[in-house]
ZAKE-137677 format. One record per residue (C-alpha): residue in one letter; x, y, z. Coordinates in Angstrom, 2 decimals. Example, Ala and Ser with C-alpha at 12.3 -4.5 7.8 and 13.67 -1.06 7.14 Angstrom:
// residues 2
 code       X       Y       Z
    A   12.30   -4.50    7.80
    S   13.67   -1.06    7.14
END
This chain:
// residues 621
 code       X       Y       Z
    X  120.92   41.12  131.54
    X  124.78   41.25  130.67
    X  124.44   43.70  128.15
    X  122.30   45.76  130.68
    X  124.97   46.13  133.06
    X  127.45   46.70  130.15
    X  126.19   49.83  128.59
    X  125.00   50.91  132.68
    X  121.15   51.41  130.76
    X  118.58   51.22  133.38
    X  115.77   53.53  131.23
    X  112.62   50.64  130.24
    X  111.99   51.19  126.17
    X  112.79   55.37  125.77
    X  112.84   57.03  122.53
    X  115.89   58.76  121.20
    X  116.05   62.50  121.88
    X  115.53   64.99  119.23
    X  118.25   67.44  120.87
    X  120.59   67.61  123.89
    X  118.87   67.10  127.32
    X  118.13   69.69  129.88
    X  120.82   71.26  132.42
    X  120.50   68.90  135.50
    X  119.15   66.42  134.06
    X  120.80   62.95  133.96
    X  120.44   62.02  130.19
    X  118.98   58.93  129.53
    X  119.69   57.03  126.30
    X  116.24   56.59  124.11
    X  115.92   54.35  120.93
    X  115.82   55.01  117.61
    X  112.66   54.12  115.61
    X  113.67   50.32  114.26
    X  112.76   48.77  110.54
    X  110.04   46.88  112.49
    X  108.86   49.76  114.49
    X  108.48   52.13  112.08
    X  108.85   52.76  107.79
    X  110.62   56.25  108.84
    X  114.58   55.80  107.92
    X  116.56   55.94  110.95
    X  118.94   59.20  111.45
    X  121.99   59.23  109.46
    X  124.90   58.98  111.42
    X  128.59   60.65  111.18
    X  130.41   59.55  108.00
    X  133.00   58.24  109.88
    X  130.95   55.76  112.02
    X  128.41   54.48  109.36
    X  129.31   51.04  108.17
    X  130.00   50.08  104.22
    X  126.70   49.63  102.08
    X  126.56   46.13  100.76
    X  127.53   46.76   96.56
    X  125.40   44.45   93.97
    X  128.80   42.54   93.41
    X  128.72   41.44   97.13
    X  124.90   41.18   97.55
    X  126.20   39.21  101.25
    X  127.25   41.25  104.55
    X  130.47   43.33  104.77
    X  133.39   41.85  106.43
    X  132.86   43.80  109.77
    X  136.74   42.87  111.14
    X  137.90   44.57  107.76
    X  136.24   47.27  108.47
    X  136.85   47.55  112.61
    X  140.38   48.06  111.56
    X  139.33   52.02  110.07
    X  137.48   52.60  112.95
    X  138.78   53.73  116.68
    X  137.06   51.05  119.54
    X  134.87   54.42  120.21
    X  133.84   54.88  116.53
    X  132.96   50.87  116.24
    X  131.05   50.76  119.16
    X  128.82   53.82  118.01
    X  128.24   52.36  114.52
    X  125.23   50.42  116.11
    X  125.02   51.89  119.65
    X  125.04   55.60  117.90
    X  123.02   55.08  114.91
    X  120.29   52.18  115.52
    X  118.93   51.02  118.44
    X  120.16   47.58  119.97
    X  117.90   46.39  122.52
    X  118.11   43.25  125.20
    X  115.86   41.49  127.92
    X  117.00   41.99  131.39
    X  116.49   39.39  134.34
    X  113.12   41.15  134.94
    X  111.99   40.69  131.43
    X  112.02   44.69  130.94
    X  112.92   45.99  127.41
    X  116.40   48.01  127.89
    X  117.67   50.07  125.35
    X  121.53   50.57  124.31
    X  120.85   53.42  122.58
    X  123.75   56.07  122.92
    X  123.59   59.92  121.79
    X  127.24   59.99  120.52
    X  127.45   63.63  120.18
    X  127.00   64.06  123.92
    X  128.84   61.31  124.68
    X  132.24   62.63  122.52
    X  131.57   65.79  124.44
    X  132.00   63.95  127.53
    X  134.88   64.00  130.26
    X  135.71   60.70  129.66
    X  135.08   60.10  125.52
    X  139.02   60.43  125.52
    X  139.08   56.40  127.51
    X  136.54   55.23  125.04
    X  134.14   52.34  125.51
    X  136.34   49.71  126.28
    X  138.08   51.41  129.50
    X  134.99   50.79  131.36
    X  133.62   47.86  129.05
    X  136.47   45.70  129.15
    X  135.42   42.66  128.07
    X  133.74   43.86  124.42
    X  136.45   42.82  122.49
    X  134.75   41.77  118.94
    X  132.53   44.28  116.49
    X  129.32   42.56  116.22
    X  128.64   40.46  119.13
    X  124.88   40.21  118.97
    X  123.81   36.61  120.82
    X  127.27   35.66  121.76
    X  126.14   35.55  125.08
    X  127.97   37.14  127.16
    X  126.94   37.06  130.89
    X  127.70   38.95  133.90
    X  130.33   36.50  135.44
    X  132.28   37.46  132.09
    X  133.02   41.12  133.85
    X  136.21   41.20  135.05
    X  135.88   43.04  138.60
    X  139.65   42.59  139.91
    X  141.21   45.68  137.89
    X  139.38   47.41  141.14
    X  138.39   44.84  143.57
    X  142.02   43.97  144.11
    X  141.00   43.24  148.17
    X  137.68   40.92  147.34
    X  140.54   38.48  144.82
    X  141.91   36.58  148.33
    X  138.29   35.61  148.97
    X  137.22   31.91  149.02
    X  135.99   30.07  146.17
    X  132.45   29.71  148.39
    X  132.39   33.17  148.95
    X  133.04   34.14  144.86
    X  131.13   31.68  144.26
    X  127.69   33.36  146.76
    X  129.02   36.33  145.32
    X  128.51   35.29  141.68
    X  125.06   33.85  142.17
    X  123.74   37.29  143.91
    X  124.85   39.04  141.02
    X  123.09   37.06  139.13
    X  120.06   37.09  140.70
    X  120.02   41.05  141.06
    X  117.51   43.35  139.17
    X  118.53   45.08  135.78
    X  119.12   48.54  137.83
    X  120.93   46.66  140.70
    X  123.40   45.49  138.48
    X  123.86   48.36  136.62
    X  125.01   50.17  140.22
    X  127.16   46.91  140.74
    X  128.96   47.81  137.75
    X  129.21   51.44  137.36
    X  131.13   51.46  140.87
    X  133.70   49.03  139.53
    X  134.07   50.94  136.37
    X  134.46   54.27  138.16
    X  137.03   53.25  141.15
    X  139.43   52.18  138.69
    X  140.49   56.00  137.83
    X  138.62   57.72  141.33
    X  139.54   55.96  144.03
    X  139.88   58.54  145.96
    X  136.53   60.02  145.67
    X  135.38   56.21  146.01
    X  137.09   56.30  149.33
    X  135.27   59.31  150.63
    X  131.76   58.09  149.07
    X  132.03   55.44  151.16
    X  132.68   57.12  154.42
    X  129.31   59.57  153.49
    X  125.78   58.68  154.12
    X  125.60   57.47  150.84
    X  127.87   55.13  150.75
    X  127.16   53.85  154.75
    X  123.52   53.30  153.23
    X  124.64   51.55  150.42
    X  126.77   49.12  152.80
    X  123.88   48.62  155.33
    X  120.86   48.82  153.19
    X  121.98   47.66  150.04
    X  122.05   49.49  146.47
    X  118.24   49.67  146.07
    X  117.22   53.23  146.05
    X  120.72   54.82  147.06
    X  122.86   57.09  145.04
    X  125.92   56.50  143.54
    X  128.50   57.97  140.69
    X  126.08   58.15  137.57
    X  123.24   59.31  139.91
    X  125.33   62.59  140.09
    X  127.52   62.53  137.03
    X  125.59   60.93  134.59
    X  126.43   57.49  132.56
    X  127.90   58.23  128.89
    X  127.30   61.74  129.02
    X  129.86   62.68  132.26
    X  130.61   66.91  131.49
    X  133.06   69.08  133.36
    X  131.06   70.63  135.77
    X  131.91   74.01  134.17
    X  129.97   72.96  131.34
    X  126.30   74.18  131.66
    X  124.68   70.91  130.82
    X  126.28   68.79  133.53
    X  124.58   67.79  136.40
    X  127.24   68.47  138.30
    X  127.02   72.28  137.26
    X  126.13   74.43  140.16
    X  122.79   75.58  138.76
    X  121.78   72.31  138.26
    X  123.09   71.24  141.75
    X  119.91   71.37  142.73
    X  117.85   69.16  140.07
    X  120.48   66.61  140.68
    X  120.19   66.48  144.37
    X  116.30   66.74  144.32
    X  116.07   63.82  141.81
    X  116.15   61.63  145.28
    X  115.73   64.22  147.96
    X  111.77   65.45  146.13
    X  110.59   61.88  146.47
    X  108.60   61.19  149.62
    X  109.87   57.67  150.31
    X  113.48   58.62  150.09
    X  113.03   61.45  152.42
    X  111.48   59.36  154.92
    X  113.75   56.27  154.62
    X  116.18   59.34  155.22
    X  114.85   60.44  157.91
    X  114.41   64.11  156.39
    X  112.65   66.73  156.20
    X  109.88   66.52  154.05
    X  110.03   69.98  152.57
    X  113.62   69.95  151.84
    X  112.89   70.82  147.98
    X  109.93   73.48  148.75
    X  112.46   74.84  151.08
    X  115.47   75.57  149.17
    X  113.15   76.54  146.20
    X  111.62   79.28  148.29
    X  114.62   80.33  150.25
    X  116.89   83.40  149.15
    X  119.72   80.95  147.90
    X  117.27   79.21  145.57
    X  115.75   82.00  144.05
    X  119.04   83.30  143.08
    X  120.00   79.96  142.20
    X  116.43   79.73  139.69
    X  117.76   83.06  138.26
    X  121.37   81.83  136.77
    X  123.04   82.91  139.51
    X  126.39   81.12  139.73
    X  128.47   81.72  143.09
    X  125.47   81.46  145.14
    X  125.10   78.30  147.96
    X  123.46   75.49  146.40
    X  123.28   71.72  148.04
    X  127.17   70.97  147.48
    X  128.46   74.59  149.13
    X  126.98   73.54  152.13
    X  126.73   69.40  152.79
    X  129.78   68.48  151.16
    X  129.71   66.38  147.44
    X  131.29   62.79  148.14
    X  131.86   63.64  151.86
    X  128.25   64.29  153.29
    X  127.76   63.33  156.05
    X  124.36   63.69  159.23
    X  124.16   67.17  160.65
    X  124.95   64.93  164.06
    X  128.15   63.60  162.81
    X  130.96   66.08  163.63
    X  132.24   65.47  160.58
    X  129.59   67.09  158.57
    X  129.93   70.70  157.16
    X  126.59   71.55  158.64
    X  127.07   70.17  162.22
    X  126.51   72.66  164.81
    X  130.16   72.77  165.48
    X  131.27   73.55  161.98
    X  128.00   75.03  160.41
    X  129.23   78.71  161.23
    X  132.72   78.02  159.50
    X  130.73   76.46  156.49
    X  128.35   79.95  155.98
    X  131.33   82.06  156.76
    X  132.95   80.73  153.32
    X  130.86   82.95  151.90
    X  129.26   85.40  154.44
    X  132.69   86.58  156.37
    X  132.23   87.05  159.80
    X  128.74   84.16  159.71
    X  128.27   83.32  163.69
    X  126.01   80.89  164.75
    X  122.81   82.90  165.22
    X  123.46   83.43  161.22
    X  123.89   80.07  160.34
    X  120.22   79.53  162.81
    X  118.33   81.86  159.95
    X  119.34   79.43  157.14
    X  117.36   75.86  157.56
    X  115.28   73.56  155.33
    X  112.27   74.26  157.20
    X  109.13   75.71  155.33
    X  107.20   78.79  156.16
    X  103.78   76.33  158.29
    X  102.33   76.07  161.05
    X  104.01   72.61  161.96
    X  107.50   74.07  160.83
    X  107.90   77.68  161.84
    X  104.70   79.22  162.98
    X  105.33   82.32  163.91
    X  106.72   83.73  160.28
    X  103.50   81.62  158.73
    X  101.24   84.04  160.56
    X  103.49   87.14  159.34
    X  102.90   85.55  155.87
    X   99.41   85.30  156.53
    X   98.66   88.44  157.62
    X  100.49   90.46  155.31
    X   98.69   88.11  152.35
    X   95.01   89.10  153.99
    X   96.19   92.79  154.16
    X   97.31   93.18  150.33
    X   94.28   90.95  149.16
    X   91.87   92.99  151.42
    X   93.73   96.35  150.01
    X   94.29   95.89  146.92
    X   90.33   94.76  146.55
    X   89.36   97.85  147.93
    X   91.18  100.23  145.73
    X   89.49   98.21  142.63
    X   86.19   98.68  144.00
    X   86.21  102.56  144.54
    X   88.33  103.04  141.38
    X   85.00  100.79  139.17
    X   82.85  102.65  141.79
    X   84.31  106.18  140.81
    X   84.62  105.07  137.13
    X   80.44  104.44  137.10
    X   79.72  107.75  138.97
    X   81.59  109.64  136.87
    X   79.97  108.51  133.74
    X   76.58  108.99  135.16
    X   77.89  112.80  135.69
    X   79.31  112.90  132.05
    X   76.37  111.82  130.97
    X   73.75  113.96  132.45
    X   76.47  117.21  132.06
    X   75.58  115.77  127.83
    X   71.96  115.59  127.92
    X   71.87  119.15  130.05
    X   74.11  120.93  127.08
    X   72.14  118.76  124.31
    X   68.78  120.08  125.82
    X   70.10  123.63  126.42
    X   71.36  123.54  122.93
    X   67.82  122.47  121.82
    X   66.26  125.60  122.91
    X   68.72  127.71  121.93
    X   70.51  128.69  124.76
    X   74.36  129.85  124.36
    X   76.60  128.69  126.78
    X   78.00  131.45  128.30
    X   80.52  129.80  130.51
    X   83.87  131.39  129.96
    X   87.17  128.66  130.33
    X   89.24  129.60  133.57
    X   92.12  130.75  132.01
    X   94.03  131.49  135.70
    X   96.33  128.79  137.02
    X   97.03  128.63  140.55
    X  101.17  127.02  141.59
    X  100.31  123.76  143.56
    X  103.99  122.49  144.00
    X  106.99  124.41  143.72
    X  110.05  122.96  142.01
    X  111.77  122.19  145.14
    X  108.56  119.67  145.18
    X  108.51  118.71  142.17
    X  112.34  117.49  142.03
    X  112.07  115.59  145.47
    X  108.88  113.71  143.54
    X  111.17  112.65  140.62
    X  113.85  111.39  142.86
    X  111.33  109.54  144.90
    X  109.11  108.06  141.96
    X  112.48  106.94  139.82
    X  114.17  105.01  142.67
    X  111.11  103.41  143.53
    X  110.38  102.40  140.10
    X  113.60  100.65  139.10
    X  113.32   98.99  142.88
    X  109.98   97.15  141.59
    X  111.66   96.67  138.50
    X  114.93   95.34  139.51
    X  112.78   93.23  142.46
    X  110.68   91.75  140.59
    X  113.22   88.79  138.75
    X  114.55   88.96  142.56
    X  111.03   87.93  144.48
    X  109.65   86.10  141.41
    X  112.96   84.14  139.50
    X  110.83   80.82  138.25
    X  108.66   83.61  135.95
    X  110.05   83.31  132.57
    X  109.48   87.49  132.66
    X  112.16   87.50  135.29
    X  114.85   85.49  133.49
    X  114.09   87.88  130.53
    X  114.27   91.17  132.41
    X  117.33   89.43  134.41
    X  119.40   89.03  131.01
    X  118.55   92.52  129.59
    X  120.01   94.28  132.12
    X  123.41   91.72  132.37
    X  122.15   88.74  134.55
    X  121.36   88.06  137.99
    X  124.65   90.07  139.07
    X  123.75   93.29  137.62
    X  120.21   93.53  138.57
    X  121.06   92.60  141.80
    X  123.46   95.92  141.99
    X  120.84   98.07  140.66
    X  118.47   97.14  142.87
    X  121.02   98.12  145.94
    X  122.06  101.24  143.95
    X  118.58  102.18  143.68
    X  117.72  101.04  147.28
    X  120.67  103.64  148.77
    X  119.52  106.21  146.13
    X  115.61  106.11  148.24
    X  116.98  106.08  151.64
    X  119.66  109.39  150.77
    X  116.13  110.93  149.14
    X  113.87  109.47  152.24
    X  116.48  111.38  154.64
    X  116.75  114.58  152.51
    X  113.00  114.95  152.66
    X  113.10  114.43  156.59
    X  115.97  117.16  156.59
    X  114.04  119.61  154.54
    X  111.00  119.09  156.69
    X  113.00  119.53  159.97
    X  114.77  122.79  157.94
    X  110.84  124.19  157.33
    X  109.62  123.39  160.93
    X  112.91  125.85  162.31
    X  112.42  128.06  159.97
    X  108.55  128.80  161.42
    X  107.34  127.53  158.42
    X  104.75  125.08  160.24
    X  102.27  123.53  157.52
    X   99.09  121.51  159.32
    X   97.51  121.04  155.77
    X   99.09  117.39  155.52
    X   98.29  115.74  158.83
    X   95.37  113.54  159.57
    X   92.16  115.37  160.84
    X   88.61  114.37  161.93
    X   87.71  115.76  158.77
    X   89.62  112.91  156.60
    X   87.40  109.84  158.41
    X   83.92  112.26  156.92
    X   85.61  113.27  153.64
    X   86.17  109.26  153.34
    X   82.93  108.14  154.31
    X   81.73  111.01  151.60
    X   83.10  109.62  149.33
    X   81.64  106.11  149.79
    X   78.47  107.52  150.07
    X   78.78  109.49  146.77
    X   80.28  106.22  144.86
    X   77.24  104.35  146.06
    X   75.07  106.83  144.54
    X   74.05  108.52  147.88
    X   75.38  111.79  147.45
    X   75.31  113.94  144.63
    X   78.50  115.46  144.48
    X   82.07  114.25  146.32
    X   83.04  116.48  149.70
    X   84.77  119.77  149.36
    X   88.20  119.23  149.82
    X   91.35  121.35  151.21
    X   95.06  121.29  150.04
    X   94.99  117.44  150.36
    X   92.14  115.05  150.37
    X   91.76  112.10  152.13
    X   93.07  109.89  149.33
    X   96.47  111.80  149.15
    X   97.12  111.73  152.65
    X   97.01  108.14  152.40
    X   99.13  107.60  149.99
    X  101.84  109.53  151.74
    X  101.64  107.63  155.03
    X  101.48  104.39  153.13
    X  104.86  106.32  151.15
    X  106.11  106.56  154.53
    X  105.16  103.36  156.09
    X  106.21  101.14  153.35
    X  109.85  103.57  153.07
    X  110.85  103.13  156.17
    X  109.99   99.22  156.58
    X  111.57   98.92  153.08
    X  114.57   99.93  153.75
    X  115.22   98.69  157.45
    X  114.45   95.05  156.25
    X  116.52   95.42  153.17
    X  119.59   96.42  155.43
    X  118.83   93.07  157.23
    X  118.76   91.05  153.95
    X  121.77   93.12  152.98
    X  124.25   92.63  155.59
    X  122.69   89.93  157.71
    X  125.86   88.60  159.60
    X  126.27   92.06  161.01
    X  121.91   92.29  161.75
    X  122.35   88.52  163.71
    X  124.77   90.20  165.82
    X  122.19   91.73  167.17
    X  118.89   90.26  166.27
    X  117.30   86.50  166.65
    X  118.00   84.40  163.83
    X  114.11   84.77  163.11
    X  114.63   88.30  161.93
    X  116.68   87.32  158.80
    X  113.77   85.42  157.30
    X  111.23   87.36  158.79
    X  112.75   90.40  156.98
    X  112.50   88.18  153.64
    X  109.04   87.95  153.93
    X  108.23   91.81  155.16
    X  110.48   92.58  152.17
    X  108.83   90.89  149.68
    X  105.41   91.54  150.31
    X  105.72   94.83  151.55
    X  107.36   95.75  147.85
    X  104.46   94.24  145.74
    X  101.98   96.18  148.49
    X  103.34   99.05  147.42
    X  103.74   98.25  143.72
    X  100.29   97.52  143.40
    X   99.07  100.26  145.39
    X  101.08  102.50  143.57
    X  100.21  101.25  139.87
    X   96.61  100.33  140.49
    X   95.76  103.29  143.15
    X   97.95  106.00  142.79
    X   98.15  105.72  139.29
    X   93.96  105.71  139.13
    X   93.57  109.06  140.37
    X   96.63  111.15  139.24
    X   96.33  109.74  135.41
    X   93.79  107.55  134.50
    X   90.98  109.31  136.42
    X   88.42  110.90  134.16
    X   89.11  114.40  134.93
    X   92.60  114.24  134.06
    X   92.65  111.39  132.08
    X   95.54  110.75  130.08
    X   97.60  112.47  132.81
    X   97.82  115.30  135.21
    X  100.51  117.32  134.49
    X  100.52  118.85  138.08
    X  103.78  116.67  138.63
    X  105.65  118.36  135.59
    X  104.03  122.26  135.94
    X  103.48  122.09  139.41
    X  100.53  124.07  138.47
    X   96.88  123.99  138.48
    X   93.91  125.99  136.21
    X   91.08  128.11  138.03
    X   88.92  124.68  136.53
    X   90.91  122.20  137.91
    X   91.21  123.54  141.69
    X   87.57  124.20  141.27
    X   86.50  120.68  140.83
    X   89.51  118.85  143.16
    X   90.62  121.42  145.73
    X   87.28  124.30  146.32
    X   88.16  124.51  149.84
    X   91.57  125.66  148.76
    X   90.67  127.58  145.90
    X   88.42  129.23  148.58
    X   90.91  130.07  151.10
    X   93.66  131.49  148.04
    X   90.63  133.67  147.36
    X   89.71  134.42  150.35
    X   93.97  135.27  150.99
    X   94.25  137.23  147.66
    X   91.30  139.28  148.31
    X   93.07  140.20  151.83
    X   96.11  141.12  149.99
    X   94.65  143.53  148.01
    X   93.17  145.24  150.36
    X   96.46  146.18  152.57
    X   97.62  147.34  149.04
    X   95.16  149.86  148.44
    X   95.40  153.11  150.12
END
């Protein structure tokens, strides 16, 4: 039990870790495989900490006070605790281990103090079975006030540390370690909800210095691997705050982990992002207090000061948009059904383009294959093809066109790119793509860069359209028509094997006049709830604090909409289709053959005909 609360173990029989834990998480010391345990040899330690080998002269121990005196009290201390695996009974009859990884524990803030500044009452090297007992612990280095108590009350006080459990005592005596040299941030635990539950309710269950910091293995908080980093902010907090019964005994919210996880700050967070708000930027670290208590950074009072550390100008209505409720329909219904419906409309959409696409993939090769047995058969009985290749090409886009394509397809590209880490940061894809461009910081300017470059191209092409429509130049080829619902249902028809042949179409079809409305749709919800996201203190000037995470969600789920309908549909029919399969080449050229216009556009090849032939005819005399 002593030794328990000496080393402040309070891990039941672990195993010694083959490497350095985990950012975030508190280490916990694991034993070494022992003689009886195992016929493995245990690890060699450092030279410097490995005790004498017996010689054959001296078949009997070494003198261990000879050789404490070459060894630092650090360095003694690890020849057993860093190399083998000393093990005790606690007052609960639970295996502890004593185990201590000494190469995380010299790269610790406080391997400088050694052992013996918090273990003061280890004086001799050895001191297996000497039995040394918790009323051995000296407490008045710190408890200075608790000295001018009665001999009754030391006395109470002495039997109800004795009768505590192994992890009781261990808190007991990691406080009284710690105040010695941080009394100051002793002072303000105790003030914080922490340390008020620790007064009322006792230390069962409530947080305290190694709970944050660690035990042996305390880092700067610079240092990636300590808890107290701000990436792993998070892991630390949610060690206690993702457990149900703490939450409740709390009185919290039970999806304050979903809730952060999910919430712009925590994806960034999940993505290595450094200077973004994580649990400490907003409630405080040894000062936390209730949201009710003025006091607290997150009070209604101060809440708008605490955001505007980091968003200038952060009102109230800001600070609103930013809570640790989840998207349900107990929590926050109305952005649940947003959620809702815009999952039902990609699922719906995107199954809909798969199941033409397979439909117009099996048609086709029933057309291939009949077009093979007709040529095989004519071939049979001998009769020549005569059909001479359409050697005439026919300018479908000029370059002004193509051009405005380019800079519409590139910028929209690098957005899904650059999104993707951004919407999906627990992916291990998304750390990857995140540290090939630079990190979080970098993709998160390219995606803004990208996201101005599509709205300067979005207005261009609303300019030039404007520029045609003065000019007289009025083109009725791309807007919807009766005749797009039958060239749709048409199509249907012919993928179901209903019609022999697909609809004659015009300048557009159907299919591409969909895809630009969707283009224009998606564009122009893109980019007005990216502004929100972008500069939301200035969009909750004006707007309910709903509209900041509302915009989140349109955001994100109108961007993989149109990535999928874009990669899966779009992609389908301008490259992978059959006919033009492995690519059109329209978007390069601009430019179609006699063949091509033939079999995608008749009704246009018609009418250039039909216009050509008119032409000629006011030429001749």
């Amino acid at each position: 039990m002593a030794a328990l609360g000496l080393c402040l173990v309070g891990a039941a029989t672990p195993e010694p870790p083959a490497a350095s834990p985990q950012p975030g998480a508190m280490p916990l010391p694991q034993p070494a495989a022992t003689p009886q345990q195992s016929t493995a040899q245990p690890q060699p330690a450092p030279p410097s900490v490995m005790p004498p080998e017996p010689s054959a002269d001296s078949p009997e121990q070494f003198d261990s006070r000879r050789f404490v005196r070459h060894l630092s009290g650090t360095e003694t201390c690890l020849v057993c605790h860093g190399n083998y695996n000393p093990e005790v009974l606690d007052a609960a009859g639970k295996v502890r281990s004593l185990w201590i990884d000494s190469r995380l524990f010299l790269q610790s803030s406080h391997a400088r103090l050694g052992c013996k500044a918090c273990h003061k009452n280890i004086d001799k090297f050895g001191h297996q079975g000497e039995g040394i007992a918790a009323g051995t612990i000296d407490c008045a280095p710190c408890h200075t006030a608790e000295q001018k108590s009665t001999p009754a009350q030391r006395a109470a006080h002495q039997q109800q540390m004795e009768t505590r459990s192994g992890y009781d005592m261990t808190q007991t005596i990691a406080i009284s370690a710690c105040i010695g040299c941080h009394e100051k941030e002793y002072e303000q635990y105790k003030r914080s909800v922490h340390g008020q539950s620790m007064q009322t309710h006792g230390v069962e269950g409530v947080p305290f210095c190694i709970n944050c910091h660690g035990m042996h293995y305390i880092l700067p908080s610079d240092d990636p691997r300590s808890a107290t980093n701000p990436l792993n902010v998070p892991s630390t907090c949610l060690n206690c705050h993702a457990q149900a019964d703490v939450k409740l005994r709390a009185g919290l919210t039970l999806s304050v982990a979903e809730s952060y996880e999910s919430s712009f700050h925590g994806k960034r967070s999940e993505l290595g992002y450094q200077s973004v708000a994580v649990c400490t930027t907003c409630h405080g670290s040894h000062e936390i207090y209730a949201p009710s208590d003025p006091r607290s950074m997150v009070n209604r009072a101060r809440v708008a000061q605490t955001c505007g550390e980091c968003h200038e100008g952060a009102q109230l209505n800001f600070a609103a948009a930013f809570t640790h409720k989840t998207v349900s329909p107990k929590e926050q219904l109305g952005l649940y059904i947003l959620q809702q419906i815009y999952s039902w409309v990609i699922f719906l959409l995107i199954a809909q383009f798969a199941l033409f696409a397979l439909l117009d993939i099996y048609r086709n090769y029933r057309m291939r294959k009949a077009v093979r047995e007709l040529h095989a058969a004519q071939a049979a009985a001998g009769v020549e093809d005569t059909t001479a290749p359409a050697r005439r090409v026919y300018e479908r886009f000029n370059l002004h066109h193509r051009i405005q394509h380019f800079f519409m397809a590139f910028p929209f590209t690098m957005l899904v790119v650059t999104g993707w880490p951004l919407r999906f940061p627990e992916l291990p894809v998304s750390k990857l793509m995140s540290s090939w461009v630079g990190g979080p910081i970098v993709i998160g300017i390219m995606h803004r860069t990208f996201g101005v470059t599509l709205i300067l191209v979005s207005l261009y092409h609303i300019g030039y359209l404007l520029l045609k429509f003065a000019r007289g130049k009025r083109s009725v080829a791309m807007l919807p028509s009766w005749r797009d619902a039958q060239e749709a249902l048409g199509d249907v028809l012919f993928w179901l094997g209903l019609r022999k042949r697909r609809m004659d179409f015009g300048r557009y079809n159907w299919i591409e006049k969909v895809e630009y409305y969707a283009v224009v749709w998606g564009t122009a919800v893109m980019i007005l709830s990216g502004l929100v996201i972008w500069v939301p203190t200035v969009a909750a000037r004006f707007l309910p604090s709903w509209a900041i995470p509302a915009s989140v969600i349109v955001h994100g789920y109108e961007a993989l909409l149109a990535g999928l309908a874009i990669f899966l549909w779009h992609f389908y029919w301008v490259h992978l289709h059959p006919s033009v399969y492995p690519m059109s080449s329209v978007w390069l050229t601009g430019k179609l053959t006699e063949a091509e216009m033939e079999h995608h556009h008749p009704r246009e090849l018609e009418r250039l005909r039909e216009a050509q032939a008119a032409a000629t005819e006011e030429e001749q005399p």
